[in-house]
N, C-alpha and C positions, 0 to 999 in steps of 0.2 A: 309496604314498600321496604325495600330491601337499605341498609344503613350503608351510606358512603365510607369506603376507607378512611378516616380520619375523621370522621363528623364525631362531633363527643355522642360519649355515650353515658345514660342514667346510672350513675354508681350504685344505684340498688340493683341493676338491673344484672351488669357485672357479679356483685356478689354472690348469684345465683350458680354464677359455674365455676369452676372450680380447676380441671385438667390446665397444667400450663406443658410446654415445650420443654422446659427448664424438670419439671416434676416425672414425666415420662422416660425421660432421659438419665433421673438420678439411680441409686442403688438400691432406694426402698421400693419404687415402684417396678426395678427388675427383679425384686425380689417375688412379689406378686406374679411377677410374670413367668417364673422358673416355678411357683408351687401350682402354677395350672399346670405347666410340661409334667412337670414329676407326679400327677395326681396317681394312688391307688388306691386301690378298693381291696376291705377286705374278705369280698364275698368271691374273688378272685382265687383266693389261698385255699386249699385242701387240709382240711385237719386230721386225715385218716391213719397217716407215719404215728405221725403226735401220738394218737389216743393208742396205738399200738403200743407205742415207747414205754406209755401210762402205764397200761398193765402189767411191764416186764421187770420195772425197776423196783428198788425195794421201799418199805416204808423211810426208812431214813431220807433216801435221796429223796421221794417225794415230799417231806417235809422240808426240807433242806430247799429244794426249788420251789416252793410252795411260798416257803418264807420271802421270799422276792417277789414272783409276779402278785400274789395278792398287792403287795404295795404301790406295785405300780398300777395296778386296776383300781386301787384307791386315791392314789395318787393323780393319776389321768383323769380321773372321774374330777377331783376336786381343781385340778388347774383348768381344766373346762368350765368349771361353774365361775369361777374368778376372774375371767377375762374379759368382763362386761367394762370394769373401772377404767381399762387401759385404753379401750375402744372409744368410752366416754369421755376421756382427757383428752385423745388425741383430737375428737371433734372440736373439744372447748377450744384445743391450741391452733384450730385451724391448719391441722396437717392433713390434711385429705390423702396423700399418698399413703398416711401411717393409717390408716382408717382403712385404705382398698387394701393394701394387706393382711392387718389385722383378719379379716373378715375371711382369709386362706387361713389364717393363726387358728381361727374357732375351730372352721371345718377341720382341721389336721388334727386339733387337741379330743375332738370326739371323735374320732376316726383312731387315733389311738387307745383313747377308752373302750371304744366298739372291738376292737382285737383283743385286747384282754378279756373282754366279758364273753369272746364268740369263744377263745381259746379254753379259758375256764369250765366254759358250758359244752363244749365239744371232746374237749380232751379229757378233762378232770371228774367232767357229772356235776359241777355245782354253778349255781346260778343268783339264786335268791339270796338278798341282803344277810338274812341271816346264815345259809349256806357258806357263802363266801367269809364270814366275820368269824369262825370258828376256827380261820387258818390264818388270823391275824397276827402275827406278832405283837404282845402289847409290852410294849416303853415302860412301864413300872419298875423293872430290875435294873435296867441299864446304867451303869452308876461310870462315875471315874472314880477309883480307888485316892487320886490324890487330894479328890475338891476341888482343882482349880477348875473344873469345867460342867457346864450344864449340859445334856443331851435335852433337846428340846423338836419338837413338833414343828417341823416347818411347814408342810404344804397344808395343816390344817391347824393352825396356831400363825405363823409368820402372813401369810397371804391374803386371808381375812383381816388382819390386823390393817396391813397397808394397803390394802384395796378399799375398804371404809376409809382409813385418810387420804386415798386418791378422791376416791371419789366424791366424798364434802369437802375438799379442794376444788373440784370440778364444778359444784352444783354452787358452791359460794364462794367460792378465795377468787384472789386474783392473780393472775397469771404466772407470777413469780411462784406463788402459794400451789400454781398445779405445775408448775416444772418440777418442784424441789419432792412433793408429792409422786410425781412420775418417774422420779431419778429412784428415789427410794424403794418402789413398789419394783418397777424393771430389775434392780439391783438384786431384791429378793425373789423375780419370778426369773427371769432369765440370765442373770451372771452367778446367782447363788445355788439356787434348787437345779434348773437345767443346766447352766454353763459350769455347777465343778461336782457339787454335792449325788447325782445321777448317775454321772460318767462312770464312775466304778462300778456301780450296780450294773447297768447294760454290761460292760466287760466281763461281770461275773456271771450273768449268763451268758453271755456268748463262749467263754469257756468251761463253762460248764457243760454245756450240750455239743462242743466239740471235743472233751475228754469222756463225754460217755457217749459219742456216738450215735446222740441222739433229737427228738424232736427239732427237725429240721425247719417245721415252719414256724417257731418259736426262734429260735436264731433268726430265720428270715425275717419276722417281725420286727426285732427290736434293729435291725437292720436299715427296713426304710422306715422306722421310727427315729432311727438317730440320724438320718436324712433329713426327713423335715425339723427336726430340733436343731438341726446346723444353720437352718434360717430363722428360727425362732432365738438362738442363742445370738448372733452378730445382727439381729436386726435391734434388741433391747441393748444392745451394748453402743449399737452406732447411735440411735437415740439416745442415750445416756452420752456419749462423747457429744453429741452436738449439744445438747443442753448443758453440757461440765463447761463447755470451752466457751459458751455463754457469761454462765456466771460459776466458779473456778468455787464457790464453796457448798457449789451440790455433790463434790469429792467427796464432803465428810460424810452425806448421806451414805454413799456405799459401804464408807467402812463402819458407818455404824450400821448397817445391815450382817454383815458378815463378824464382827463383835460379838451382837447381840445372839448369834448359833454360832457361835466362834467353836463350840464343843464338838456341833454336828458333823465339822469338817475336819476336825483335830484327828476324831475317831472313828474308825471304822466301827459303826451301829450295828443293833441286835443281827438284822436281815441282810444285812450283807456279809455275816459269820456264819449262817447257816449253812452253806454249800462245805462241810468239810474236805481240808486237801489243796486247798488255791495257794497260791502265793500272795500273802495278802497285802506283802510290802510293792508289788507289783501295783498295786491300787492304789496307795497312799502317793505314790511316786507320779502316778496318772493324776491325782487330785492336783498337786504341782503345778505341773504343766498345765493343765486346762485353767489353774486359777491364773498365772501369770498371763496365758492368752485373755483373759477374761479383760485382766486389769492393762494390757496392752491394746483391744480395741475401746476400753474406754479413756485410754491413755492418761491412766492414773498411776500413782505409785503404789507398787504392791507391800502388802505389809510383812517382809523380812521374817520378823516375829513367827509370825503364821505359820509360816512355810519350814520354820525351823519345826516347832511342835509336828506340824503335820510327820515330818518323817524326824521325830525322836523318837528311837522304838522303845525307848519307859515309857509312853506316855499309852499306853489300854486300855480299854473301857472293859471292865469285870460284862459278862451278858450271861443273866438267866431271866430267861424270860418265858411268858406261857400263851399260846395262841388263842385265839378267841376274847 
């Protein structure tokens, strides 16, 4: 028998669903609803330009571009495996909207690792773990000449770290314990690694292969890959502003996420010095700006300090470094 408008209803029975008028209607779930319009494939894209490019250029510039996308095929690869925590929290918090998009979040983050590994393996000829790891740039040389700064491992060092504290927040804290957990982890996956510490890199390939004329679906790539990061980057930050405006001392969580890689963002790192010839104050100047958008959709206060170092041009990171 079908329930009269108004006859109560079983509160467990209610708990079951979940979709409100209010939720449909908001930003996160139109978020959702713009990464199905914007969906692509990258089986769609032609790698044949590319692998020609490959052949023509010299060893330098293939190292020099090399030294980037591998990071990001590693890079990709590991913010895909990380994504469980966020998923997890947001079921604990009862956001159901932030759960139906997450779940566009996964698809896009392996869909962007899937571009790098088809580009790699179509363009370049390497595929296999150890194939790909010989063009690695390794972190060992990377120093600041004055000490005041660490270069340090974010996407495989910072992520892990805060994804294990989200996620035993999630499986045992209580609520407040997975906000401040969720502020934290967001701050380092989507306002710090995506929302500033990134940005320069996609710019340096994108003009990279508009100054040499080349690999066109390598440009196209990180193109609608920074499409879909436009809604992975304001969806962690509108979550982090609703839970900041909550309770006003999950702020400190951010800066002490961007602190603790305070170095990563100071300096332009080994791989994104590789491409010789860029303007590389051009980039420092893009870190800026994206970090002050970052700290404006979570309507915190930016930290001054920061932003001077970013663009003091004494401040360099010495890079010798050796791939593999």
């Amino acid at each position: 028998m079908a329930t009269t408008v108004g006859q109560p209803v079983d509160p467990n029975v209610v708990r079951k669903f979940h979709f409100t008028r209010e939720m449909i209607e908001g930003p996160v779930y139109r978020k959702y609803e713009k990464a199905l319009r914007k969906m692509w494939s990258v089986e769609d894209l032609d790698f044949t330009q590319d692998a020609r490019d490959w052949k023509r250029i010299n060893d330098e510039q293939k190292r020099g571009l090399l030294g980037v996308t591998v990071r990001f095929l590693a890079g990709e690869q590991n913010v895909t495996d990380e994504l469980v925590p966020m998923l997890a929290a947001s079921h604990a918090l009862n956001r159901f909207d932030w759960t139906v998009y997450l779940s566009t979040f996964l698809m896009e983050e392996a869909k962007h690792a899937e571009f790098f590994m088809r580009w790699h393996d179509r363009v370049v000829g390497v595929l296999e773990p150890e194939e790909v790891a010989q063009h690695f740039l390794v972190r060992g040389k990377t120093i600041d000449p004055s000490g005041r700064f660490e270069v340090r491992d974010v996407l495989h060092e910072a992520l892990p770290y805060y994804g294990r504290r989200l996620m035993e927040a999630t499986m045992g804290g209580t609520e407040a314990e997975i906000e401040r957990a969720f502020v934290a982890f967001s701050a380092a996956y989507n306002a710090f690694v995506e929302g500033v510490l990134t940005m320069p890199s996609y710019e340096i390939v994108i003009d990279t292969t508009n100054g040499w004329n080349a690999f066109p679906v390598l440009r196209q790539g990180f193109r609608l890959i920074l499409m879909d990061e436009g809604r992975h980057i304001t969806f962690g930050t509108y979550a982090c502003r609703l839970l900041i405006e909550k309770d006003p001392s999950y702020e400190d969580e951010v800066h002490r996420v961007f602190n603790a890689y305070r170095g990563n963002i100071v300096g332009l790192v080994e791989y994104q010095k590789a491409v010789p010839g860029l303007d590389l104050n051009k980039y420092q100047t893009m870190k800026v700006r994206h970090y002050r958008n970052r700290c404006r959709e979570m309507r915190i206060t930016p930290d001054e300090t920061l932003i001077e170092q970013i663009l003091d041009p004494s401040i360099d990171f010495v890079v010798g470094v050796e791939a593999g």
